[in-house]
BAFI-3210 file (N, C-alpha, C; in Angstrom, 3 decimals, decimal comma, padded with zeros to 6 digits):
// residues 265
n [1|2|3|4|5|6|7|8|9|10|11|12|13|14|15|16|17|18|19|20|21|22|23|24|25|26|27|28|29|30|31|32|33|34|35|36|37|38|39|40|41|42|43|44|45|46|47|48|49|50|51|52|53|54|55|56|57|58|59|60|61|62|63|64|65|66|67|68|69|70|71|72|73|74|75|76|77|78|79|80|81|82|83|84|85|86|87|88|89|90|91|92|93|94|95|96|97|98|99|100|101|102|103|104|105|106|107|108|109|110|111|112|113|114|115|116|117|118|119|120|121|122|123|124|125|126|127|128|129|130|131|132|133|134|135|136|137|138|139|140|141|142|143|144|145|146|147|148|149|150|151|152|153|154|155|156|157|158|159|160|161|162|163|164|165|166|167|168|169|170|171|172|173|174|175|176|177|178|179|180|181|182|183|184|185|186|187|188|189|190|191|192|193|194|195|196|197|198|199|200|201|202|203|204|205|206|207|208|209|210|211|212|213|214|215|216|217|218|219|220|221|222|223|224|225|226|227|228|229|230|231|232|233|234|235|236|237|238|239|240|241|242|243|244|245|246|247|248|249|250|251|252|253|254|255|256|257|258|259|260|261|262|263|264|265]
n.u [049,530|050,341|050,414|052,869|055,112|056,121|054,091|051,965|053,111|052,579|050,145|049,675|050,756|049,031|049,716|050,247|049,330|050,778|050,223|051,180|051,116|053,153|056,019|056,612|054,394|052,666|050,305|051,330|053,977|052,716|051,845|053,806|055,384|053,248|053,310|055,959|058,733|062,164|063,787|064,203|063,839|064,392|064,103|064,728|062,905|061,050|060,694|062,412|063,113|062,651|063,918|061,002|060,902|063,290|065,653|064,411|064,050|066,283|067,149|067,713|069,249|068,614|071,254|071,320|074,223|078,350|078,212|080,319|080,076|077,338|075,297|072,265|068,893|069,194|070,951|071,747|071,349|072,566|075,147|075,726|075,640|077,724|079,697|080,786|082,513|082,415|079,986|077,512|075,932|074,978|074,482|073,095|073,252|069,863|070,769|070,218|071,330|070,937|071,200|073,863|074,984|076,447|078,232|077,340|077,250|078,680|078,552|080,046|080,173|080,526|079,637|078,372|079,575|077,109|075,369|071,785|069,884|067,518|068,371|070,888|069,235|067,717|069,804|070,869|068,580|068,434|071,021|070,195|068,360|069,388|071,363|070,672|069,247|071,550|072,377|070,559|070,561|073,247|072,639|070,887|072,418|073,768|075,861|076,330|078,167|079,289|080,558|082,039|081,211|083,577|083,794|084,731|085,071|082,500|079,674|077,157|073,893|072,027|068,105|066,603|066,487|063,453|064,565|067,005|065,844|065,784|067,547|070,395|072,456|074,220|076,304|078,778|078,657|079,364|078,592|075,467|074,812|075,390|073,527|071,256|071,291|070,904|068,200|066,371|064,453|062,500|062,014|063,094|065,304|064,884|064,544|063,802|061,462|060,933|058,393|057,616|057,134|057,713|060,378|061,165|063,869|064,981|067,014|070,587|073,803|077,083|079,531|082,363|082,879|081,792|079,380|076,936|075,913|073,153|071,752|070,167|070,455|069,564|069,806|070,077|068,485|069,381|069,349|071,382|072,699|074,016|076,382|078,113|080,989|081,522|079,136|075,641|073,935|071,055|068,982|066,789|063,479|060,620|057,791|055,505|052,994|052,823|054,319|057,787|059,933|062,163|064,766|064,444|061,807|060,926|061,389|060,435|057,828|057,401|058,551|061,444|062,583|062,779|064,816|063,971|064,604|065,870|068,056|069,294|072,839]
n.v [-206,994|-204,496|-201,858|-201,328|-198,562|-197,720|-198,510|-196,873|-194,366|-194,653|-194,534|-192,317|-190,603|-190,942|-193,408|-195,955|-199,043|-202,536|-205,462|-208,415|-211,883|-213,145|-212,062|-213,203|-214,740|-215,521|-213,900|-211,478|-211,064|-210,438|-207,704|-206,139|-206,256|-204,885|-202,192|-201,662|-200,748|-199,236|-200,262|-201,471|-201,130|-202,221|-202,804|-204,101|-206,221|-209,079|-211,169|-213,724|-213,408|-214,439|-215,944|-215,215|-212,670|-211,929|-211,891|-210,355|-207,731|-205,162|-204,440|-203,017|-203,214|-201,891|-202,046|-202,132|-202,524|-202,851|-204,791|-207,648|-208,016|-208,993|-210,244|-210,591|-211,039|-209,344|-207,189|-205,106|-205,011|-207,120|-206,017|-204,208|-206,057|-207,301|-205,684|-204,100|-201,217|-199,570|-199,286|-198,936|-198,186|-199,965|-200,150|-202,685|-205,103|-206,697|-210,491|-213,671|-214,831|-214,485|-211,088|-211,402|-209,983|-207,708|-205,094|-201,632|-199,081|-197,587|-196,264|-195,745|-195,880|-194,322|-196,595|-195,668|-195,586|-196,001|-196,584|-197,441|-199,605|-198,595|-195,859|-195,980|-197,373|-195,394|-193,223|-194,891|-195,298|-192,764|-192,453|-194,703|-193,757|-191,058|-192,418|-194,161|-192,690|-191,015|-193,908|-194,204|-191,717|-191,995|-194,434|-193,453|-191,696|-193,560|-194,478|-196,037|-198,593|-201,839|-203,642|-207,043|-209,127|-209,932|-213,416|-214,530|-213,081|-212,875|-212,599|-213,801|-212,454|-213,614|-213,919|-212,523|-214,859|-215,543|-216,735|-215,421|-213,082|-212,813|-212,136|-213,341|-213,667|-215,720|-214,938|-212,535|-209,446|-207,382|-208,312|-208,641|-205,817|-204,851|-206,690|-205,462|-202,933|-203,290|-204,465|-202,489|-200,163|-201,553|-205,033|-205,753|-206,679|-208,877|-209,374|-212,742|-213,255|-214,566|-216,950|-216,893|-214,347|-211,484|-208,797|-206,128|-204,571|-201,750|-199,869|-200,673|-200,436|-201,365|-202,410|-202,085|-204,275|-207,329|-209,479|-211,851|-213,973|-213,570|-212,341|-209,194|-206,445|-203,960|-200,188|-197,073|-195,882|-197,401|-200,071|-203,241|-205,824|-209,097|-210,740|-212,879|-211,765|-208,897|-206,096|-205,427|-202,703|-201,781|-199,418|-197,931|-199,345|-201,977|-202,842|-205,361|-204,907|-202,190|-198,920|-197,469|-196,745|-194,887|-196,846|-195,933|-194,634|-197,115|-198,790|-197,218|-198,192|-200,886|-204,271|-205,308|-207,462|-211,122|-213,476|-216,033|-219,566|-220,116|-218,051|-218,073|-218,033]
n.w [109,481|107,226|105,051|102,357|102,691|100,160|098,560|099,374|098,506|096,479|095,688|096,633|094,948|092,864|091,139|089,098|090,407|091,695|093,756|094,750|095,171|094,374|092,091|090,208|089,070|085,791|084,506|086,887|085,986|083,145|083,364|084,192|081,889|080,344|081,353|080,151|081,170|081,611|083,622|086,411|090,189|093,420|096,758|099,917|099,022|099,452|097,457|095,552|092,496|089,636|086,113|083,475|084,016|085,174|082,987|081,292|081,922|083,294|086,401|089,636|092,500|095,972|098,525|101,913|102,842|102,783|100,332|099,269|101,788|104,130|103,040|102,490|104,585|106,991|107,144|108,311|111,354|111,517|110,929|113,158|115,219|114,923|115,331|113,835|111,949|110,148|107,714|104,620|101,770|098,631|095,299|093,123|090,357|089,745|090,072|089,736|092,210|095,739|096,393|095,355|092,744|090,193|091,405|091,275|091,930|095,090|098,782|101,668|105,600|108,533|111,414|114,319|117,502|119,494|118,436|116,997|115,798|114,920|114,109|112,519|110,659|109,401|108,403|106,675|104,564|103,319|102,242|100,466|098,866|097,516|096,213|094,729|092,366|091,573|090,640|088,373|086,982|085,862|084,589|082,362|080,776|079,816|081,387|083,310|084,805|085,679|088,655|088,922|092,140|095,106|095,543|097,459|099,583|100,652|102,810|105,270|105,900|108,372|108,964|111,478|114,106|116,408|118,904|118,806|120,044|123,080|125,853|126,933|129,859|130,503|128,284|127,207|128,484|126,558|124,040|124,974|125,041|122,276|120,976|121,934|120,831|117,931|117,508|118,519|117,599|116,220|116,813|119,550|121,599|124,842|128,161|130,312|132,254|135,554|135,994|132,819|131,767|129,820|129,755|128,565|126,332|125,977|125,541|126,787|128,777|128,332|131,119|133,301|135,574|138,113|138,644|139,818|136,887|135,448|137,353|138,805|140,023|142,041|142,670|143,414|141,675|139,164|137,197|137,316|135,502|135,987|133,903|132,323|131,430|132,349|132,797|132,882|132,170|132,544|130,786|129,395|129,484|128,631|130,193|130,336|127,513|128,681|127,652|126,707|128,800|131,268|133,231|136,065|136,328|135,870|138,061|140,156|139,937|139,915|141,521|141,934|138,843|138,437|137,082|134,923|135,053|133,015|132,179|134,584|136,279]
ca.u [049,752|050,297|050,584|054,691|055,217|056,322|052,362|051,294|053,913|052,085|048,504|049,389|051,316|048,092|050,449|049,399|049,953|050,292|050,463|050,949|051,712|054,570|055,976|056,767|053,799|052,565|050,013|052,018|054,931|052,560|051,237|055,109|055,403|052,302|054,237|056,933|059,499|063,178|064,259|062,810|064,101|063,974|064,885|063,748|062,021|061,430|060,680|063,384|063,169|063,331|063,439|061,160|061,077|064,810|066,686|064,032|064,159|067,318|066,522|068,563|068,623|069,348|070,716|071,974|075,455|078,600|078,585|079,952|079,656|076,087|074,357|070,647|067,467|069,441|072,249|071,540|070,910|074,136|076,466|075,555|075,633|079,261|080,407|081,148|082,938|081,629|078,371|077,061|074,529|075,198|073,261|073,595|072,067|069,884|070,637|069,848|071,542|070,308|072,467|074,790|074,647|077,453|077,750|077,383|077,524|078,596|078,782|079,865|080,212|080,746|078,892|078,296|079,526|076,050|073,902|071,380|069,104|066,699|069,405|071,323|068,544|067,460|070,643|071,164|067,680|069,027|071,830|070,258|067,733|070,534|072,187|069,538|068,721|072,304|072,414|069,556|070,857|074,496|072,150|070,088|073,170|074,520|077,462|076,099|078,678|079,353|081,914|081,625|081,534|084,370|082,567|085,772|084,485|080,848|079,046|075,384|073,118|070,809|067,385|066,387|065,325|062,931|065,273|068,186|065,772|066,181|069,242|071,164|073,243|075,819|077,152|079,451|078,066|079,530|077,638|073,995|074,402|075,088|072,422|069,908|070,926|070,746|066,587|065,588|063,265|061,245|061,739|063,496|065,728|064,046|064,476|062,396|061,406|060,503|056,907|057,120|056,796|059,423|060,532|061,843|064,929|065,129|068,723|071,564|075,298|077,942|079,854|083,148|082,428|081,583|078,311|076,962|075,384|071,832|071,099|069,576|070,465|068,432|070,787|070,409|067,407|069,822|069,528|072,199|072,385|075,535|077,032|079,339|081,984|080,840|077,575|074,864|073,360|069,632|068,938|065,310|062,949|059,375|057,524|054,347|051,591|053,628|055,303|059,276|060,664|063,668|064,896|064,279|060,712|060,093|062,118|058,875|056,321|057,850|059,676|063,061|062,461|063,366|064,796|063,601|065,616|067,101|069,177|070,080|073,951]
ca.v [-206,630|-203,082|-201,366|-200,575|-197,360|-197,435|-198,410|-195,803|-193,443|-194,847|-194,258|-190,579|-189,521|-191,420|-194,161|-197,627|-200,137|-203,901|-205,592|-209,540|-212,530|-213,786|-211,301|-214,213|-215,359|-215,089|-212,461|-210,256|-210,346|-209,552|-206,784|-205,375|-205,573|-203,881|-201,161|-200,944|-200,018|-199,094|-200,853|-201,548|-200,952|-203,197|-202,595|-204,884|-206,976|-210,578|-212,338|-214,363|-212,352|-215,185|-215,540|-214,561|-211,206|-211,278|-211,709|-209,346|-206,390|-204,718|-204,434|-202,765|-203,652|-201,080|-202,889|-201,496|-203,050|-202,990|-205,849|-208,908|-208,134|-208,962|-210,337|-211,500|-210,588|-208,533|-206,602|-203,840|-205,862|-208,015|-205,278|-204,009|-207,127|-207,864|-204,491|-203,043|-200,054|-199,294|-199,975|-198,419|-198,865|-200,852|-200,554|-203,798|-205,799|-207,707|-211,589|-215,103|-215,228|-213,283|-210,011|-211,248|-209,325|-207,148|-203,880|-200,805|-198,178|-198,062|-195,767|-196,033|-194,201|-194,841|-196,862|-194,673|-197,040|-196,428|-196,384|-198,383|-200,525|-197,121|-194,685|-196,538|-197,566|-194,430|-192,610|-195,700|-195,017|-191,746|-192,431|-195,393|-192,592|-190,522|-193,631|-194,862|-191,800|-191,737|-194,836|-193,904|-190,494|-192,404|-195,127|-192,690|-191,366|-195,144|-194,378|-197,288|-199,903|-202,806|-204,909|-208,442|-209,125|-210,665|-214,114|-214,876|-211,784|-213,245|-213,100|-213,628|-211,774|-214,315|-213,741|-212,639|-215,909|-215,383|-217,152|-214,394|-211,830|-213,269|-212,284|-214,644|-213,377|-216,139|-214,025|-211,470|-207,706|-206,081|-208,983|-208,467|-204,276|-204,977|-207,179|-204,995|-202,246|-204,222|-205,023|-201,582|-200,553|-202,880|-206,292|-205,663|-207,632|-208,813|-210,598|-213,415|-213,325|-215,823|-217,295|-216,596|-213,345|-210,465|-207,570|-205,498|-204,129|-200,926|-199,319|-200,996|-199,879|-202,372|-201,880|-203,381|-205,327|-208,555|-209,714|-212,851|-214,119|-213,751|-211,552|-208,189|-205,792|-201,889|-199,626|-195,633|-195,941|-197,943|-201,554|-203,901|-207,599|-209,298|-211,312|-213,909|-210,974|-207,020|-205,825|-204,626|-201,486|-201,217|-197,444|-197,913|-200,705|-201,984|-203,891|-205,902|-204,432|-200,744|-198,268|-197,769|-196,213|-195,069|-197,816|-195,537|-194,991|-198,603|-199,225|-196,568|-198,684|-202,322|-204,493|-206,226|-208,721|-211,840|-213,721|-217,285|-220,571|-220,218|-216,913|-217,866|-219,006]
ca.w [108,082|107,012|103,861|102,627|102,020|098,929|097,484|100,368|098,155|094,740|095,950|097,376|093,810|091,388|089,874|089,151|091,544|091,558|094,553|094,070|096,036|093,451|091,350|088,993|088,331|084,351|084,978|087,079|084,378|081,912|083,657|084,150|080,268|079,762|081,578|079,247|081,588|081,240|084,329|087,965|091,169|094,189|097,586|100,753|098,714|099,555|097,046|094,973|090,763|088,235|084,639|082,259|083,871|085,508|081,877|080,731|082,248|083,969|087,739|090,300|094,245|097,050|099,716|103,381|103,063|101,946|099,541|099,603|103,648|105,128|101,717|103,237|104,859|108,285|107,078|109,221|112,450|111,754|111,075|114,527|115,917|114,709|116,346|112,560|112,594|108,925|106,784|103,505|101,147|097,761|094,287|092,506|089,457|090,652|090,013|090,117|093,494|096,711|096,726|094,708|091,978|090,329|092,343|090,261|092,925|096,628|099,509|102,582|106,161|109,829|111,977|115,677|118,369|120,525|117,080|117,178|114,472|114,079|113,681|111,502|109,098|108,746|107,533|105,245|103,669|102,957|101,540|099,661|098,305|096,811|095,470|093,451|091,977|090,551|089,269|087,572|086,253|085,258|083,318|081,197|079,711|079,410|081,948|084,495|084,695|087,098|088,358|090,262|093,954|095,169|096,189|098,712|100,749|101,111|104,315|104,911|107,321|108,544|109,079|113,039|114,376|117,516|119,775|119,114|121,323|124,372|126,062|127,544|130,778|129,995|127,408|128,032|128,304|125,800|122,817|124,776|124,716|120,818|120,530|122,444|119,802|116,907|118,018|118,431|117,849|115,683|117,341|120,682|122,753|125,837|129,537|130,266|133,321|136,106|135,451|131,410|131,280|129,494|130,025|126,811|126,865|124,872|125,610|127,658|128,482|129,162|132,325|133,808|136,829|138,382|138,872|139,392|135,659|135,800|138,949|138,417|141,191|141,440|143,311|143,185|140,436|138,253|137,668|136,448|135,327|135,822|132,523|131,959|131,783|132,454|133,867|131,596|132,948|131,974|130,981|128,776|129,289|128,814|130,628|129,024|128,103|129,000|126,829|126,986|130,163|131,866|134,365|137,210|136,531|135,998|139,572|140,873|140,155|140,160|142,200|141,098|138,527|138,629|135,748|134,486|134,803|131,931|132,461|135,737|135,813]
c.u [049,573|050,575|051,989|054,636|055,851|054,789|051,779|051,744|052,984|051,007|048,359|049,597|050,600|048,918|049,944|050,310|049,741|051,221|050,410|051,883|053,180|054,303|056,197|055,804|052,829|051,363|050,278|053,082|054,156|051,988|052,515|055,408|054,849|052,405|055,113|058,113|061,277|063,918|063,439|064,297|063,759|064,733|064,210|062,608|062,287|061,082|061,684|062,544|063,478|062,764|061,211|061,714|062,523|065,594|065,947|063,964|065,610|066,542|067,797|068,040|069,556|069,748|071,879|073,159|076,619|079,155|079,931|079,554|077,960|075,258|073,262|069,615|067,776|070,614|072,775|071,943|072,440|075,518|076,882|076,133|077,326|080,421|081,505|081,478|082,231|080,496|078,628|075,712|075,084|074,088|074,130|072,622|071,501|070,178|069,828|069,625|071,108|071,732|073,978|075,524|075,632|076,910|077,953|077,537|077,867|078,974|079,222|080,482|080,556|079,644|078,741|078,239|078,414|075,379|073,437|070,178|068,197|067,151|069,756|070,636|068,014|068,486|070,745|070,108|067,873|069,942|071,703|069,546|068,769|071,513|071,656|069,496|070,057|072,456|071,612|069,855|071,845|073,614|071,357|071,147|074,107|076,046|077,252|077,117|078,880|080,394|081,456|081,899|082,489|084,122|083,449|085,788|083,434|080,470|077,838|075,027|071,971|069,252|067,309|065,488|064,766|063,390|066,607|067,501|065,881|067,457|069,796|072,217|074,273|076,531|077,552|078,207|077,705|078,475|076,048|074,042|074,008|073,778|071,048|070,045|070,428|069,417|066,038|065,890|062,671|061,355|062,159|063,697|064,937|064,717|063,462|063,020|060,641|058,920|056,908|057,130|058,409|059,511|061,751|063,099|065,261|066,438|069,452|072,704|075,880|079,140|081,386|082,503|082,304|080,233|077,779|075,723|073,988|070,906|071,226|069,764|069,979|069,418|070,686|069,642|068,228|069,467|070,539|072,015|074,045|075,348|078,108|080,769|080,782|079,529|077,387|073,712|071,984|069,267|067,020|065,029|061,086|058,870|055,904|053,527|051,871|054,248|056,695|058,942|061,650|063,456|064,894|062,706|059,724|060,138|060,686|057,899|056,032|058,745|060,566|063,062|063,058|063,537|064,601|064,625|066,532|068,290|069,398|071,419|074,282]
c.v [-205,124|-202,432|-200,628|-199,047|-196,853|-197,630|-197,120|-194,291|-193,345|-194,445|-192,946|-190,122|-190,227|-192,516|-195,517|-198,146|-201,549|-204,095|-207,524|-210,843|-212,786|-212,904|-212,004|-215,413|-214,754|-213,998|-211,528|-210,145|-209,801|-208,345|-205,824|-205,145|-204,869|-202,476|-200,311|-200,298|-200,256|-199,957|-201,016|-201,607|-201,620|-202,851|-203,271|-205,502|-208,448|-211,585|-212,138|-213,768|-213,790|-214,972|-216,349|-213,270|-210,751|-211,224|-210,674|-207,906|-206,392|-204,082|-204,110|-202,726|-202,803|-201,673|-202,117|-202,128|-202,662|-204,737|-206,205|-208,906|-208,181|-209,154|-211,373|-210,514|-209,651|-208,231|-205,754|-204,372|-206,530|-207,409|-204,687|-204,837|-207,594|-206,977|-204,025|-202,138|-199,231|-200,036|-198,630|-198,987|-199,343|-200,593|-201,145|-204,182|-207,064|-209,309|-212,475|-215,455|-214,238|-212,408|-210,263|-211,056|-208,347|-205,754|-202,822|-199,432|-198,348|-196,737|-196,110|-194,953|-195,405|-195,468|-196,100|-196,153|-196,762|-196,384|-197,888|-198,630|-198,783|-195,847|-194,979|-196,912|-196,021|-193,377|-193,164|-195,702|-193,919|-191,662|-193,408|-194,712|-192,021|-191,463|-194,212|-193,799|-191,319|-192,231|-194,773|-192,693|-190,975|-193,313|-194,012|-192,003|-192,660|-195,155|-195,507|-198,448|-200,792|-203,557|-206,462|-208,331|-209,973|-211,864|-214,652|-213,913|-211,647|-213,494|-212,659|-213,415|-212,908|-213,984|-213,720|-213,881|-215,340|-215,521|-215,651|-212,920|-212,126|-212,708|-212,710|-214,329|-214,076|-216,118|-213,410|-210,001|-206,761|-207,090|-208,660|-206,720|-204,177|-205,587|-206,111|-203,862|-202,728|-204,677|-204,164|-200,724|-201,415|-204,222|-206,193|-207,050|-207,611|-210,370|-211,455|-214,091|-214,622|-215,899|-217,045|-215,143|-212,497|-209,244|-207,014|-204,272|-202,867|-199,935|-200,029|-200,512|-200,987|-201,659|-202,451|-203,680|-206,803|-208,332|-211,546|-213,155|-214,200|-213,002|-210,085|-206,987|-204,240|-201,368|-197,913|-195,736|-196,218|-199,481|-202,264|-205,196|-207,780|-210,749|-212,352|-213,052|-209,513|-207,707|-205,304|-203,487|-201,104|-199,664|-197,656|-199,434|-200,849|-203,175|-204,893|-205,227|-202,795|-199,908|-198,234|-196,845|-196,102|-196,428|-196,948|-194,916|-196,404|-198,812|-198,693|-197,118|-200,364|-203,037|-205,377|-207,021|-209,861|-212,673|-215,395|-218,090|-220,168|-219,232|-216,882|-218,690|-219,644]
c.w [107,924|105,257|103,453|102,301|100,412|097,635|098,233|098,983|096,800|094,517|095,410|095,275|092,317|090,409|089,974|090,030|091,287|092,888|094,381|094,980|095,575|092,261|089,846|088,463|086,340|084,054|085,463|086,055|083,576|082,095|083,686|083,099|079,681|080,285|080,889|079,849|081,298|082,279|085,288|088,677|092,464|095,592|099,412|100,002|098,388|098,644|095,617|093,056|089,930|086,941|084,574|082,746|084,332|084,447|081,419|080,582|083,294|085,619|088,894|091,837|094,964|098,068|101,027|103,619|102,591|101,212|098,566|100,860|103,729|103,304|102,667|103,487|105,766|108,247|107,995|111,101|112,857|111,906|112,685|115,316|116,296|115,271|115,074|112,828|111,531|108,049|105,602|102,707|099,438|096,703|093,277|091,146|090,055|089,745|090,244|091,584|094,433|097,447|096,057|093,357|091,486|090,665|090,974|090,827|094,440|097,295|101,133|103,816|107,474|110,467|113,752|116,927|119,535|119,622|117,265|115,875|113,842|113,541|112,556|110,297|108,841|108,425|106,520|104,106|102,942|102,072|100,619|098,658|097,002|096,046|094,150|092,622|091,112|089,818|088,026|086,570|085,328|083,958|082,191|080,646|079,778|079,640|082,816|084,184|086,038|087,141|090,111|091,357|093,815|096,015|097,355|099,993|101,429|102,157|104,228|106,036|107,623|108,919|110,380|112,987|115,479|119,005|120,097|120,149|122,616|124,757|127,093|128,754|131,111|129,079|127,809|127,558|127,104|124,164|123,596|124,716|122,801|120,183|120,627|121,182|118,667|116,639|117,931|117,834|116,956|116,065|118,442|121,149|124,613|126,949|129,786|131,571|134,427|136,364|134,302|130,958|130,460|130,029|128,761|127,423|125,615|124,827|126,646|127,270|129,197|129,840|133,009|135,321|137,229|139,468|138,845|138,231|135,831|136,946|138,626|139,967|140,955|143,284|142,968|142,193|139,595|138,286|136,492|136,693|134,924|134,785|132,898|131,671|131,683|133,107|133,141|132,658|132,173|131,891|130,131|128,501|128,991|129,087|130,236|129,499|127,840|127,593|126,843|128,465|130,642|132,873|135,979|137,281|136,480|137,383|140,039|141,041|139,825|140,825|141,322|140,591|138,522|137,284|135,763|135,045|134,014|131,650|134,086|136,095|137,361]
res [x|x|x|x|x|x|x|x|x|x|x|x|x|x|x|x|x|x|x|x|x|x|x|x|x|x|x|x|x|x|x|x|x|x|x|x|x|x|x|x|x|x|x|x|x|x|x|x|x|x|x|x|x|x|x|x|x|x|x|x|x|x|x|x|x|x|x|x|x|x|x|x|x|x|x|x|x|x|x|x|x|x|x|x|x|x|x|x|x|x|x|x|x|x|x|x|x|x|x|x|x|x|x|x|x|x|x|x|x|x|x|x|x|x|x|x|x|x|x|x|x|x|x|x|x|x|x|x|x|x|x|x|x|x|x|x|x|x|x|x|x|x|x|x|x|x|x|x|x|x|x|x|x|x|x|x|x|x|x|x|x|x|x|x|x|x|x|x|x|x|x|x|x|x|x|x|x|x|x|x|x|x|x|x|x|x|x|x|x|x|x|x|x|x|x|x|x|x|x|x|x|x|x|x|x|x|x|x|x|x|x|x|x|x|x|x|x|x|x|x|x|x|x|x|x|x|x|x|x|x|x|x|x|x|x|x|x|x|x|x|x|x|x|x|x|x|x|x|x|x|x|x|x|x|x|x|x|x|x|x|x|x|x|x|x]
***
């Protein structure tokens, strides 16, 4: 458990804070009325807004997409994942429904075909920054308008299950490089190695070749794992316990892992 930065932000600059399991329960609303505020702002925040306080107050949600694309909990993660060419960031009202909300601003930009989950969220914080701060300028002279999502365009980012870090060597190449971006850094894709253990996989490049699926070969301080099509070329890894590392100082001071049952084809 850690403290978000946005109460960290509330502490530093003396502003009241409420911090509350359910923002909908009848003490925290009445503590938001005893506020008095003109609107609220919401952005990564998990819990579901209902009435009294969602008809009550006007509430706008930043979210790392562009919406209808990737409405959920791993917009960021999924766009990656899907080998997006473009993302943006979205400020919506928020709704009933999750993210689907009419849009009221949008930006959007390129996605960098080696960008990976930490890059990418942090331009989109940036540009969700500057977004908000807009909408906010357009509403105080009562220019803010909105128009509906188009709900035939809807796709939902699912939540990372635990299972999707693993990566699976009877996939092709070029879906576990995406994946491995898509993980780091804050959850990382990872090998699981023979006896239980992992080994974290913090940059890969996919490769043409033929390899057989599951077999890990170290060659010239490189090591590659051959795929169900391509060869995935390990470039930064970590091994438990360890910090990250190139794959040619891991090679230095480990021998050639071996991978589980279950990634061996």
């Amino acid at each position: 458990m850690a403290s978000p930065p946005a109460a960290d932000a509330a502490r530093e600059a003396g502003l009241e804070l409420l911090q509350t399991e359910s923002v909908n329960r009848p003490d925290a609303v009445d503590r938001v009325r005893a506020a008095g505020p003109e609107l609220g702002v919401v952005c990564a925040f998990g819990q579901l807004i209902k009435d009294p306080l969602l008809s009550e107050l006007l509430m706008l949600n930043v979210h790392p997409s562009l919406l209808p694309r990737w409405r959920g909990a791993a917009p960021i993660e999924r766009a990656i994942m899907a080998s997006d060419e473009r993302t943006g960031v979205t400020i919506i009202r928020v709704g009933a429904g999750y993210d689907s909300g009419p849009i009221a601003l949008q930006e959007e930009g390129a996605v960098g075909a080696k960008e990976d989950y930490g890059s990418l969220a942090g331009r989109l914080a940036e540009v969700g920054g500057e977004l908000i701060v807009r909408a906010l300028d357009l509403h105080a002279t009562g220019a803010l308008e909105f128009a509906d999502q188009d709900e035939l365009q809807a796709t939902y980012a699912e939540k990372i299950d635990p299972a999707e870090r693993r990566l699976d060597p009877r996939r092709p190449a070029d879906e576990l490089e995406r994946r491995v971006r898509a993980l780091n850094p804050h959850l990382g894709a990872y090998l699981e190695l023979d006896g239980g253990g992992r080994l974290v996989v913090r940059a890969a490049v996919k490769e043409d070749g033929e390899l057989q699926p599951g077999r890990l070969v170290a060659e010239g301080g490189e090591l590659r794992l051959g795929c169900a099509a391509g060869v995935l070329r390990l470039e930064l890894v970590q091994p438990a316990g360890g910090r990250p590392m190139p794959v040619e100082a891991y090679l230095r001071g480990h021998p050639v892992p071996q991978l589980g049952e279950r990634s061996v084809g």
